[in-house]
C-alpha positions, 0 to 999 in steps of 0.5 A, a space after each residue: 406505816 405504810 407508803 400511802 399514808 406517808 404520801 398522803 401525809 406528805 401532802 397534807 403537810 404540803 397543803 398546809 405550808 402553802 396555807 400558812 405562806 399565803 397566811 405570812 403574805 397578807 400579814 406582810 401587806 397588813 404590816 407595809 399598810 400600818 407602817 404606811 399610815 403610821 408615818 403619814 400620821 406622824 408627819 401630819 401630827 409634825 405638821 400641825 404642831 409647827 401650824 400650832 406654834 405658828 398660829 401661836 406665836 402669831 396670837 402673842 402681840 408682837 412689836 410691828 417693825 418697818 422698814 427704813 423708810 418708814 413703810 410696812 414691812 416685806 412680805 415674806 416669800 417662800 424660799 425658792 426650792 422649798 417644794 424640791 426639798 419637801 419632796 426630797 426629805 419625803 424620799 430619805 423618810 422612805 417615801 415614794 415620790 414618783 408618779 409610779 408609786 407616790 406615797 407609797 412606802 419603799 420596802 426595798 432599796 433606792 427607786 430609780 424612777 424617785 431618784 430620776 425625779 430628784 435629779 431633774 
């Protein structure tokens, strides 16, 4: 064989290997992509089965209770925090949630802008 045609198989070999990482790195983004949706969707799903179960367990008769004076019952107000632990819970599922990346999956480790948001 001689020295030409091993450079020139060298080369190709060359050609194919940048063909094939740039072919690994649309598969990793394709990958980041499903694995995005797939928890969006999941926790969409989880939403709508606790909706369900509400709506559910509102259409059963329930006994109305009063207060002790005889009135209507207190209205139920959302806890104080609930937005903070949303957004916290979001981040430990692996989430972004500051405004550099919202939404986004984290594929490497802690966030400084999330946990800079968190400690606020």
């Amino acid at each position: 064989m001689e020295k030409k045609d091993l450079f020139t198989q060298m080369h190709h070999l060359e050609e194919q290997m940048g063909g094939l990482h740039h072919y690994i790195g649309s598969l990793k983004q394709e990958i980041v992509q499903l694995l995005e949706e797939n928890k969006r969707l999941s926790i969409e799903n989880q939403q709508l089965r606790k909706l369900l179960r509400r709506e559910s367990a509102a259409a059963e008769p329930a006994e109305t209770t009063t207060d002790e004076h005889g009135g209507k019952p207190p209205k139920e107000t959302p806890s104080v925090g609930e937005g903070y632990d949303n957004l916290a819970r979001l981040y430990h599922e692996g989430f972004h949630i500051c405004n550099v990346h919202y939404g986004h999956l984290r594929t490497e480790k802690d966030c400084l802008f999330c946990l800079s948001f968190l400690n606020k």
